[in-house]
ChimeraX commands (.cxc) that place a marker at each C-alpha (Angstrom):
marker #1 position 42.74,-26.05,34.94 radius 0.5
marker #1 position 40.48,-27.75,32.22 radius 0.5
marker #1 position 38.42,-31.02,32.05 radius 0.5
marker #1 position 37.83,-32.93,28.84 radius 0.5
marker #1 position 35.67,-35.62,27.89 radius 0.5
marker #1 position 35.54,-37.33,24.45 radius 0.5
marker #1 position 32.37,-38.86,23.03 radius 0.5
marker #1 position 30.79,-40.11,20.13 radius 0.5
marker #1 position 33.46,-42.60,18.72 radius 0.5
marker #1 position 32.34,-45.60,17.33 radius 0.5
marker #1 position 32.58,-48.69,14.03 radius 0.5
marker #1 position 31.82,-46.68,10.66 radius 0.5
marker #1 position 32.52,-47.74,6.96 radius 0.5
marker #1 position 34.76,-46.20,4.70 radius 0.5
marker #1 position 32.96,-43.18,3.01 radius 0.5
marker #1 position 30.85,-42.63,6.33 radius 0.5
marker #1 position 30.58,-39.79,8.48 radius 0.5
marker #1 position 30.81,-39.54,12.29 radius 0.5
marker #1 position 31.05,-36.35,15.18 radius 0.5
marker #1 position 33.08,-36.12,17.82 radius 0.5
marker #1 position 32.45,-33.94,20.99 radius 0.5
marker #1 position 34.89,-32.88,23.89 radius 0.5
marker #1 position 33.10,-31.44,26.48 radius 0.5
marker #1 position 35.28,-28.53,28.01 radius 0.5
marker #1 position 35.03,-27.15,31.73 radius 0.5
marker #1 position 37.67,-25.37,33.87 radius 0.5
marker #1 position 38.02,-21.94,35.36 radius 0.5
marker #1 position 40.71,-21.14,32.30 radius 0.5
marker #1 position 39.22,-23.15,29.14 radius 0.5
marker #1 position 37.75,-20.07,27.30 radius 0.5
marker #1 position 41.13,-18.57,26.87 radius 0.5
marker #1 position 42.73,-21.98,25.73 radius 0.5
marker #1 position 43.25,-23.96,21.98 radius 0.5
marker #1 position 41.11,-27.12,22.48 radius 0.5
marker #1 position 42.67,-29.70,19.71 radius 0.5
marker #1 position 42.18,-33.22,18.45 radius 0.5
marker #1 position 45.05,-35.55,18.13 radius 0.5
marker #1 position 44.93,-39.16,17.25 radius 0.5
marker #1 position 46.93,-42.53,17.67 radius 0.5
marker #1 position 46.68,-45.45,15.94 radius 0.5
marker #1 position 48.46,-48.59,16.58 radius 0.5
marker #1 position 52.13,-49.34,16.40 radius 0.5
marker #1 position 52.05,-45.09,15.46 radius 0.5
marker #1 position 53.13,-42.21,17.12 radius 0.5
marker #1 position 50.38,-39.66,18.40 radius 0.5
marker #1 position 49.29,-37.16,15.57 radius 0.5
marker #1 position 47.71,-33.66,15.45 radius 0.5
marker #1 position 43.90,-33.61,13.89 radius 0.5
marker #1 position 43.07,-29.86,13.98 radius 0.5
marker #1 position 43.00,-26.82,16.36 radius 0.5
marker #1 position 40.54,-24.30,17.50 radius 0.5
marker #1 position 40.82,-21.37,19.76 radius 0.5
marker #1 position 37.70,-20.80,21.75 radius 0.5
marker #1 position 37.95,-17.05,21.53 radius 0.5
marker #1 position 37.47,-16.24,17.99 radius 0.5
marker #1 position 36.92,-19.47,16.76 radius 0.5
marker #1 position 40.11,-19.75,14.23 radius 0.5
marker #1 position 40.72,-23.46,13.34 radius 0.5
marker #1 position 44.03,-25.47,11.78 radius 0.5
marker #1 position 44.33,-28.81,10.27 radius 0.5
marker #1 position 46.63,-31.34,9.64 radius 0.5
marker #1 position 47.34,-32.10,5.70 radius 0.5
marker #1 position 46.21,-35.50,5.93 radius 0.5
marker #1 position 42.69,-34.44,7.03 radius 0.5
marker #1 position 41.66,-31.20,5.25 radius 0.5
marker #1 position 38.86,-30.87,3.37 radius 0.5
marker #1 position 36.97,-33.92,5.15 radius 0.5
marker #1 position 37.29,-32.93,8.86 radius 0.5
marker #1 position 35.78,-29.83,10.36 radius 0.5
marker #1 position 36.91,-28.73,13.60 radius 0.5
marker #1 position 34.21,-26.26,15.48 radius 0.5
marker #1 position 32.85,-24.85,18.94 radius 0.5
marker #1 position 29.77,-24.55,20.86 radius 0.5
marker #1 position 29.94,-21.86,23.27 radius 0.5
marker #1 position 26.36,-22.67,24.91 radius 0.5
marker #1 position 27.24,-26.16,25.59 radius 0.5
marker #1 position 30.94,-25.86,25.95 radius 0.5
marker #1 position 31.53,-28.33,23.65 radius 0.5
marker #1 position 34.26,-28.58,20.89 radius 0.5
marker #1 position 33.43,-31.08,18.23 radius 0.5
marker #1 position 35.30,-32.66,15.06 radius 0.5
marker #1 position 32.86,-33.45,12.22 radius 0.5
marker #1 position 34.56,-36.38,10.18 radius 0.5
marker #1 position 33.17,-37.44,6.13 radius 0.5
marker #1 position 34.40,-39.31,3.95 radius 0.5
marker #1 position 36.43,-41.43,6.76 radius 0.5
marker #1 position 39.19,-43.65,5.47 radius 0.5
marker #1 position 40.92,-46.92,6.97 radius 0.5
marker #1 position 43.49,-44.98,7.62 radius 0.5
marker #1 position 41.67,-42.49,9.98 radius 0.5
marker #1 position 40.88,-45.28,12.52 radius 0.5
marker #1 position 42.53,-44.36,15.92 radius 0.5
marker #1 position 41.77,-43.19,19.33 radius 0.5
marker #1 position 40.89,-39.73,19.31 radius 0.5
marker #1 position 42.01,-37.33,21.94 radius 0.5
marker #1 position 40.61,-33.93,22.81 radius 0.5
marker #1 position 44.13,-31.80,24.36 radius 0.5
marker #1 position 44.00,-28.25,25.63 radius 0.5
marker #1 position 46.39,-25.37,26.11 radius 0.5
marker #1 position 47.20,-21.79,26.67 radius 0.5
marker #1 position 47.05,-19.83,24.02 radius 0.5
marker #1 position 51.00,-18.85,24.33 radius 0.5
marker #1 position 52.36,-22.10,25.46 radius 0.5
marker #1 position 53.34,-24.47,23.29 radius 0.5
marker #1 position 52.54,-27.80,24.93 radius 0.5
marker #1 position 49.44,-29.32,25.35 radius 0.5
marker #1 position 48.91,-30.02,28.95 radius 0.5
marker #1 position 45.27,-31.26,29.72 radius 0.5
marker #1 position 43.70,-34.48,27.93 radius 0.5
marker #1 position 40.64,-36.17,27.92 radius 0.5
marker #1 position 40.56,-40.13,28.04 radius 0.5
marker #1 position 40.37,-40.71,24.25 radius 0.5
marker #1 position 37.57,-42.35,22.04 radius 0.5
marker #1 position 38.15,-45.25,19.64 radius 0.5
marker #1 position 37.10,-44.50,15.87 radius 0.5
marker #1 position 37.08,-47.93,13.71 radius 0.5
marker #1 position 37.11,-47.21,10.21 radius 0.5
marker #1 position 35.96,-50.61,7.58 radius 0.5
marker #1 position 37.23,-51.17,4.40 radius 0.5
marker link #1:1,2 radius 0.2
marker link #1:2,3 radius 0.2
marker link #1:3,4 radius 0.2
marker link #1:4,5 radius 0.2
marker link #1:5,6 radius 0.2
marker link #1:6,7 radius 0.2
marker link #1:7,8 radius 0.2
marker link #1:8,9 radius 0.2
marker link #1:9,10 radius 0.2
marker link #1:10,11 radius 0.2
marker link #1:11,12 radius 0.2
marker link #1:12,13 radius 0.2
marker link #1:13,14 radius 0.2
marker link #1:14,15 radius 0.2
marker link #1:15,16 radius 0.2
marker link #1:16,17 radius 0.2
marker link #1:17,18 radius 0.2
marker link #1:18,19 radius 0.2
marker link #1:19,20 radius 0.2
marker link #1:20,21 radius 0.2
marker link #1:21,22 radius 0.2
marker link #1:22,23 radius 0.2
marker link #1:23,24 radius 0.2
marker link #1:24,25 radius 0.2
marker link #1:25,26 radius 0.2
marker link #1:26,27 radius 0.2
marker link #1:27,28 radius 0.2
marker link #1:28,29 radius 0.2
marker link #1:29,30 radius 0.2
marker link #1:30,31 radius 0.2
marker link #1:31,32 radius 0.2
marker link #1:32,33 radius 0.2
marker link #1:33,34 radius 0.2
marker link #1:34,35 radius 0.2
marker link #1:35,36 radius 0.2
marker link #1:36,37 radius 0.2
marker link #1:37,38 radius 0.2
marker link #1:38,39 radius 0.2
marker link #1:39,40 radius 0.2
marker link #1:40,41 radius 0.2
marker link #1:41,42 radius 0.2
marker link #1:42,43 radius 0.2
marker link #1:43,44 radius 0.2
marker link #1:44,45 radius 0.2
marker link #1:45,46 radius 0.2
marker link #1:46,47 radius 0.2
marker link #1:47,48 radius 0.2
marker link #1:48,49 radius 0.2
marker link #1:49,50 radius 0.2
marker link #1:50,51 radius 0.2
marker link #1:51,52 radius 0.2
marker link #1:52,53 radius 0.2
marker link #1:53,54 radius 0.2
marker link #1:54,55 radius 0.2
marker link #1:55,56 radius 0.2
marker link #1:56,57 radius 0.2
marker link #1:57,58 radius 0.2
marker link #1:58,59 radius 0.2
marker link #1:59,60 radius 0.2
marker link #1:60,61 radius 0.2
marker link #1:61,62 radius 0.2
marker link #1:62,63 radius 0.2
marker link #1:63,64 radius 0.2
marker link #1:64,65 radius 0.2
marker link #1:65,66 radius 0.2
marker link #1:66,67 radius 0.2
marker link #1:67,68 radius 0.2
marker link #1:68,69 radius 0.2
marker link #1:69,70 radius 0.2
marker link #1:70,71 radius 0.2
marker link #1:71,72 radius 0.2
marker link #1:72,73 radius 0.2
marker link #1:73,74 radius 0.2
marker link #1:74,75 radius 0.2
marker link #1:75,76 radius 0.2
marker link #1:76,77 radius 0.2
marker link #1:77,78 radius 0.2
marker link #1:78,79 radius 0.2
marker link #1:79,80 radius 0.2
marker link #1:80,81 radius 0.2
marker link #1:81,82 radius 0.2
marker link #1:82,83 radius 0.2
marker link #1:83,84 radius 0.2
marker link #1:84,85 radius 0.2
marker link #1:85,86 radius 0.2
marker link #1:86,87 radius 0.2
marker link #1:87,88 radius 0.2
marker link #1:88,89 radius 0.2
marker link #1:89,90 radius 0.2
marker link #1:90,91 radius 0.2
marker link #1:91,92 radius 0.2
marker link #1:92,93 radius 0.2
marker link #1:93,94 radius 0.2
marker link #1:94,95 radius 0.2
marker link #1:95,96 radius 0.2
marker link #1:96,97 radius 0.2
marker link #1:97,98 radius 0.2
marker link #1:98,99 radius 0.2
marker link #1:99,100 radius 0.2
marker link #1:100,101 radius 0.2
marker link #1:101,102 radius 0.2
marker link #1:102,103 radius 0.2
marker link #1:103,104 radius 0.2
marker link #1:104,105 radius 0.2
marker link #1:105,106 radius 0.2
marker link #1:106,107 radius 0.2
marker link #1:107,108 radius 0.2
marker link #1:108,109 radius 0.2
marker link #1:109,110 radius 0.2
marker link #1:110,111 radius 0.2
marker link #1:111,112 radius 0.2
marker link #1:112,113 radius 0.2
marker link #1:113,114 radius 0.2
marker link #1:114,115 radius 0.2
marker link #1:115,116 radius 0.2
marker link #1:116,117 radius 0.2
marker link #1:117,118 radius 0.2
marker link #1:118,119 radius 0.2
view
């Protein structure tokens, strides 16, 4: 079983820079792939980026590469999601999501944290 909490959202300007942090506990979390998704509005749920715990590897959705930066603290088990250059269009609740590593589905969430984006 796993825990998550999201953290740190909050009203930035376009161009701006905020960090997210999902704080992770459970019995089974170090084996798992801790992810961010997001939903905005009227939209269906979207992936953000990946990381497995063990070894650190990290994915990202198109849409986000290059500005987002998905990582892990093992001392604090704590995953984060550094976001620059933040657009409009990145404005959403953000939800931490874990899983085993061999199962497809993402079966634990945390409660979600809004991220406003200005124009």
């Amino acid at each position: 079983q796993v825990q998550l909490v999201e953290s740190g959202g909050g009203l930035v300007q376009a161009g701006g820079s905020l960090r997210l942090s999902c704080a992770v506990s459970g019995r089974t979390f170090s084996n798992s792939v801790i992810a961010w998704f997001r939903q905005a509005i009227g939209k269906e749920r979207e992936f953000v980026a990946n990381i497995r715990w063990r070894g650190g590897s990290a994915a990202y959705a198109d849409s986000v590469k290059g500005r987002f930066t998905i990582s892990r603290d093992n001392a604090k088990n704590t995953v984060y999601l550094q976001m620059n250059s933040l657009k409009p269009e990145d404005t959403a609740v953000y939800y931490c999501a874990a899983r085993e590593p061999t199962i497809g589905s993402y079966d634990y969430w945390g409660q979600g944290t809004q991220v406003t984006v200005s124009s």
